[in-house]
Backbone as ProteinMPNN parsed JSONL, in Angstrom:
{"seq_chain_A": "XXXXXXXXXXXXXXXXXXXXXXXXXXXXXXXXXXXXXXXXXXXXXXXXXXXXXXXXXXXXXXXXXXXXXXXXXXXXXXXXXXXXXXXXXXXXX", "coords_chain_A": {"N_chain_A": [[-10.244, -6.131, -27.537], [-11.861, -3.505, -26.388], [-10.483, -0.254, -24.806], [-11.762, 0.385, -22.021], [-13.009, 2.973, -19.974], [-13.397, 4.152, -16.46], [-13.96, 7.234, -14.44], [-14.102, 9.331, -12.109], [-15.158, 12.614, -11.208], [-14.074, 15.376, -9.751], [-15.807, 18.897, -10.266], [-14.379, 21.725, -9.771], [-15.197, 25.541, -8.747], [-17.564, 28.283, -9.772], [-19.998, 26.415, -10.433], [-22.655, 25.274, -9.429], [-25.988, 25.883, -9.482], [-25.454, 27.02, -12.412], [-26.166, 25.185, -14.421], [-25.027, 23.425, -15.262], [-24.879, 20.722, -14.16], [-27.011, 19.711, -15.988], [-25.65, 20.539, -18.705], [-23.508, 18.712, -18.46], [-24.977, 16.459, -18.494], [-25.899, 16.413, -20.624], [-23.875, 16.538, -22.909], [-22.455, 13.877, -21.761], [-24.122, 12.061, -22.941], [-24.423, 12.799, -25.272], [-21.94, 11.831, -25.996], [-22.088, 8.852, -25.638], [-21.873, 8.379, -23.285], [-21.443, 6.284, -20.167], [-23.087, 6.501, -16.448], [-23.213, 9.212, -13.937], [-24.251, 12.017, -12.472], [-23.575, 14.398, -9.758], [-24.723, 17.415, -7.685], [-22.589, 18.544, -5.003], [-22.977, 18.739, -1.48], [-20.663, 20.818, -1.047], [-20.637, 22.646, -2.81], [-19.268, 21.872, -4.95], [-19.687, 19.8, -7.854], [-19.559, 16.547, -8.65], [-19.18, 13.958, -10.972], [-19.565, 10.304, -12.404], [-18.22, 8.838, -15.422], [-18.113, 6.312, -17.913], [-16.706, 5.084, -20.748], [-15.155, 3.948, -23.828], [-12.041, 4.586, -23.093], [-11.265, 6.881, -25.113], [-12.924, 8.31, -25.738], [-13.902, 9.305, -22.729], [-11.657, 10.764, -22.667], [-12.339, 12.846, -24.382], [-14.589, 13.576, -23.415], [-13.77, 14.899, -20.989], [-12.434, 17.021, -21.52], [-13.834, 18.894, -22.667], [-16.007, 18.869, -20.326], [-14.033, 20.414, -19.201], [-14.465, 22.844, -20.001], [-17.518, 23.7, -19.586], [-20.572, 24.633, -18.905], [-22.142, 28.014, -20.444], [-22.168, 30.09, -18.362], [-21.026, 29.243, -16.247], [-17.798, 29.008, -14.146], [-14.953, 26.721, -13.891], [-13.224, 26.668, -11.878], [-11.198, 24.252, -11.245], [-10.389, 20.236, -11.981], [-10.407, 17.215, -10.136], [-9.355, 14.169, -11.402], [-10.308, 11.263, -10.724], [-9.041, 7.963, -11.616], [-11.109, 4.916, -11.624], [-12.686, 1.323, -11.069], [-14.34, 0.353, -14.004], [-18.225, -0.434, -14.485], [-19.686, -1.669, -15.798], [-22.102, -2.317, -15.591], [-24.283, 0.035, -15.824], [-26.778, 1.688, -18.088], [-27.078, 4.29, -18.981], [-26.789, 7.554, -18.832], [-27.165, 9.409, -15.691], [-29.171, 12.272, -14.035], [-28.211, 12.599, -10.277], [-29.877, 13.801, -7.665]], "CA_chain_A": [[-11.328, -5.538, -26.765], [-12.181, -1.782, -25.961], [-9.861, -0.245, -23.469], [-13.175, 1.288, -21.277], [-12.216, 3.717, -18.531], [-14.625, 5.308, -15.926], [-13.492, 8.037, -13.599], [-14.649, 10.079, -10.785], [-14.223, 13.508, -11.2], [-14.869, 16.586, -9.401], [-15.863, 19.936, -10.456], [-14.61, 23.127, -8.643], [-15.456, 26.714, -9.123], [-19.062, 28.378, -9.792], [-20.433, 25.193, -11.282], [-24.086, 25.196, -9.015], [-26.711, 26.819, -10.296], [-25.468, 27.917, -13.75], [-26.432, 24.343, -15.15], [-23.366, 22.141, -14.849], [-25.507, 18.747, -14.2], [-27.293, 19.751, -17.386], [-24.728, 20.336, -19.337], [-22.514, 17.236, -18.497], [-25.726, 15.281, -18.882], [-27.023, 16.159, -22.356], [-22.814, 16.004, -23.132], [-22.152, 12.609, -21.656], [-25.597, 11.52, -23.581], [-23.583, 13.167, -27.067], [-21.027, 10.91, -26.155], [-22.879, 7.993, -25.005], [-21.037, 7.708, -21.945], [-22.725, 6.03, -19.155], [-22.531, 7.316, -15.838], [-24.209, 10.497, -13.373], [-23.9, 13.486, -12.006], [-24.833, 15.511, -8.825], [-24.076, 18.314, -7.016], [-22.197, 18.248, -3.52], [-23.05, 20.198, -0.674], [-19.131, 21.734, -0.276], [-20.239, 23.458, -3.682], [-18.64, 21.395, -6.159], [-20.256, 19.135, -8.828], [-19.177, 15.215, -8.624], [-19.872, 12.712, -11.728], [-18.998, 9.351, -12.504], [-17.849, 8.833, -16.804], [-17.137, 5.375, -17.764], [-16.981, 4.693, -21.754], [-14.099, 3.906, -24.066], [-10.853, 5.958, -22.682], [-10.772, 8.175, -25.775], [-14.257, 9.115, -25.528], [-13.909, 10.088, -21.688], [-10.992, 11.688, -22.542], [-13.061, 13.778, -24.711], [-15.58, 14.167, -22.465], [-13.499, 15.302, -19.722], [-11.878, 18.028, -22.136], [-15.169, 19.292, -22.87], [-16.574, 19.467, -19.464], [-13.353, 21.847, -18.416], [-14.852, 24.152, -20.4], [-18.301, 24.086, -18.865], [-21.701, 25.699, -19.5], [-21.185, 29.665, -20.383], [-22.099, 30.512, -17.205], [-19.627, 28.525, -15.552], [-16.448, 28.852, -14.195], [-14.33, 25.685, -13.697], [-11.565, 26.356, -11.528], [-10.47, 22.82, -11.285], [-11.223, 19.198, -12.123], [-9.802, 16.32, -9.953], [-9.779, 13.314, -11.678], [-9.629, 9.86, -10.574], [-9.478, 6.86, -12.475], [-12.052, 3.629, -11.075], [-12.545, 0.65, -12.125], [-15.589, -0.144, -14.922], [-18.612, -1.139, -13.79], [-20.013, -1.966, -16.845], [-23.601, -2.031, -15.496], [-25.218, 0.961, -16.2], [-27.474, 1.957, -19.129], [-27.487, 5.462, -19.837], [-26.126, 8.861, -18.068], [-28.648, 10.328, -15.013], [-28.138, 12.928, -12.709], [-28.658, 12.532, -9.171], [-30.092, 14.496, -6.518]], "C_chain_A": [[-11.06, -4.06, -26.552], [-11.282, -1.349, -25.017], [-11.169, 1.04, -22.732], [-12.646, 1.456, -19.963], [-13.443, 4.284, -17.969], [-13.525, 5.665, -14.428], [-14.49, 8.95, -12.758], [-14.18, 11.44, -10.998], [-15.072, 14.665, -10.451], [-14.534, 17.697, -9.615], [-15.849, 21.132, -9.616], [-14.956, 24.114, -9.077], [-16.96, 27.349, -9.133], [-19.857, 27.421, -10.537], [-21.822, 24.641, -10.777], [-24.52, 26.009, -9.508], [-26.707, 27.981, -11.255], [-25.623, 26.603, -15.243], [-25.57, 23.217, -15.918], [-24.149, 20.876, -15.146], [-26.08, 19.112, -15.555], [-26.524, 19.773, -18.524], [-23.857, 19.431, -19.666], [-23.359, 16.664, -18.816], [-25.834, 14.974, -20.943], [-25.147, 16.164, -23.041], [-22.704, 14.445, -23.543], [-23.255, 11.684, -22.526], [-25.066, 11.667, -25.403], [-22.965, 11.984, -27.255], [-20.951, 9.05, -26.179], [-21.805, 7.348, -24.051], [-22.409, 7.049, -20.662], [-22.263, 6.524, -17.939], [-23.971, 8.02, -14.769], [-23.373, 11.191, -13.037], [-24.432, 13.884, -10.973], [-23.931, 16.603, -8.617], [-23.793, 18.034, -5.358], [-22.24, 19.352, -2.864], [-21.955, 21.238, -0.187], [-19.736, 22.683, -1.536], [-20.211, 23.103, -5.115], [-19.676, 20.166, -6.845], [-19.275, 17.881, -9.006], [-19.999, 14.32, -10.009], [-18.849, 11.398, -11.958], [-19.012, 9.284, -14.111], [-17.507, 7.049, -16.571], [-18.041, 4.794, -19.458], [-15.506, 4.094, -22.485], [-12.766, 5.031, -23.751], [-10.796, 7.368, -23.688], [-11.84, 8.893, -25.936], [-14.321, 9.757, -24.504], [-12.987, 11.143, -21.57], [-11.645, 12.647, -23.212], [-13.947, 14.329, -24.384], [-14.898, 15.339, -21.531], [-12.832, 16.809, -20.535], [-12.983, 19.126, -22.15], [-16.054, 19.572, -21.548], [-15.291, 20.224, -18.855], [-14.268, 23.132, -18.769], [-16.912, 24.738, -19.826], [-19.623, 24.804, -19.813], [-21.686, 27.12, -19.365], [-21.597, 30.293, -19.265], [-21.471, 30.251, -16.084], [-18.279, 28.938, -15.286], [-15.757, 28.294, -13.458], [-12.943, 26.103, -13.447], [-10.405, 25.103, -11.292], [-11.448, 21.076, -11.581], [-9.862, 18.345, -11.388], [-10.423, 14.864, -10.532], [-9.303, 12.07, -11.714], [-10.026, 8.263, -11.17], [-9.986, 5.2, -11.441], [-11.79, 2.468, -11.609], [-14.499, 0.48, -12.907], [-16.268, -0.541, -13.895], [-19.195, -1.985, -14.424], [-21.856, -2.484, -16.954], [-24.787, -1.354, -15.804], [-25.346, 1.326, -17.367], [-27.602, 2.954, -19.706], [-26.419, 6.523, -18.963], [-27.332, 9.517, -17.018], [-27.675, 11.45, -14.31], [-29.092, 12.878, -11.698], [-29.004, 14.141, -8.342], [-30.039, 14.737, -5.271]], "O_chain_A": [[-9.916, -3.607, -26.587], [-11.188, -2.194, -24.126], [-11.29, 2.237, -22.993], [-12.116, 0.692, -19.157], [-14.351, 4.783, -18.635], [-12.782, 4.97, -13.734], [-15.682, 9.072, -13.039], [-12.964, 11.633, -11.008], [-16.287, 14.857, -10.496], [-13.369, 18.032, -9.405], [-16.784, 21.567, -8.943], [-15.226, 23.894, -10.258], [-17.671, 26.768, -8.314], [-20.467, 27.948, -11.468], [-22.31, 23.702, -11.407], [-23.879, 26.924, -10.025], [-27.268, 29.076, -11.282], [-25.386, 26.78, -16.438], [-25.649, 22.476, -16.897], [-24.059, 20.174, -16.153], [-25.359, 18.646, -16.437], [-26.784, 18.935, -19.387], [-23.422, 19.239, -20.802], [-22.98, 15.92, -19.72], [-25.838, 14.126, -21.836], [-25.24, 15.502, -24.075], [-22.764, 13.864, -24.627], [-22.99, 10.489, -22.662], [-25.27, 10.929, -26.367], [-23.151, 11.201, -28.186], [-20.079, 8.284, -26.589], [-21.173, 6.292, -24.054], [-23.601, 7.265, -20.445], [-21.139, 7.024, -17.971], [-25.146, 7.654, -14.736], [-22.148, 11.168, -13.159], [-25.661, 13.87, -10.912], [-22.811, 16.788, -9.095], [-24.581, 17.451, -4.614], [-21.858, 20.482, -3.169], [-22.085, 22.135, 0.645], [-19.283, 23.814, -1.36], [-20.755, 23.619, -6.092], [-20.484, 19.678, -6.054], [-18.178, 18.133, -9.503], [-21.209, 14.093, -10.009], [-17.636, 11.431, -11.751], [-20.085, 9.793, -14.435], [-16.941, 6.534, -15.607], [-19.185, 4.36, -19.594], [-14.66, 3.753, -21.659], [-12.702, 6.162, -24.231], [-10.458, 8.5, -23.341], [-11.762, 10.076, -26.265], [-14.736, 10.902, -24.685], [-13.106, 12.126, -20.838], [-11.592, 13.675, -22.536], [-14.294, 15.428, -24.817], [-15.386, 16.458, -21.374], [-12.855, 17.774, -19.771], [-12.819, 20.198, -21.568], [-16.85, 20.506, -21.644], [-15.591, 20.757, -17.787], [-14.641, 24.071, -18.066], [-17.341, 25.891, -19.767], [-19.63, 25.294, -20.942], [-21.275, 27.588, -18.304], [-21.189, 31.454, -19.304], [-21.402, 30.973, -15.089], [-17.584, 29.233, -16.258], [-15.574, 28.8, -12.35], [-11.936, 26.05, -14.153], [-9.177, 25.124, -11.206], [-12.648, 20.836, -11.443], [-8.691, 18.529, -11.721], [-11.553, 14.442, -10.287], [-8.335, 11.655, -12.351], [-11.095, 7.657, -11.107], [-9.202, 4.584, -10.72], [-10.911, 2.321, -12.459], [-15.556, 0.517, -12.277], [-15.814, -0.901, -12.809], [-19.37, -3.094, -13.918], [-22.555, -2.837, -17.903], [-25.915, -1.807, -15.997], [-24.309, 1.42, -18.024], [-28.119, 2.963, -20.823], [-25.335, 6.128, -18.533], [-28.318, 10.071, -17.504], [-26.474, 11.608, -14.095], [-30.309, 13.01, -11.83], [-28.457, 15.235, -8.482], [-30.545, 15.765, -4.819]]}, "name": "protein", "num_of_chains": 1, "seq": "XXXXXXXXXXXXXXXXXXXXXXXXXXXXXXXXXXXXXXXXXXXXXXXXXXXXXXXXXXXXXXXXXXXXXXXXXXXXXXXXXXXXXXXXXXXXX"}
């Protein structure tokens, strides 16, 4: 079987309004991770990833680097467990 990981991770740095949730979305959608995204009112940008481990790990590589208006001073990231419910990637509001 698959080893399928989903994590929690949050985005620090200028990562509101330079198109962060967009970016991770139409990403995690490349990747076909399932999952969301919002933004949190401290600032920072929160999503949930949960596909095969080597895919999130490639995800998560890929959102350090951010949309070019971005700048990702940190990502904490914590590993969940599956939920294996959800259908696609959204982002919340």
């Amino acid at each position: 079987m698959d080893d399928i990981a989903r994590v929690r991770v949050v985005v620090t740095g200028v990562v509101q309004g330079v198109g962060f949730r967009s970016f991770a979305t139409h990403l995690a959608r490349e990747y076909a991770i399932k999952g969301w995204v919002r933004n949190r009112a401290d600032g920072a940008v929160e999503l949930e990833a949960e596909a095969e481990r080597a895919i999130v790990e490639s995800f998560l590589r890929d959102i350090r680097i951010g949309p070019s208006r971005a700048e990702v001073a940190g990502l904490a990231v914590e590993n969940i467990p599956p939920l294996g419910a959800e259908t696609g990637f959204s982002m919340r509001f």
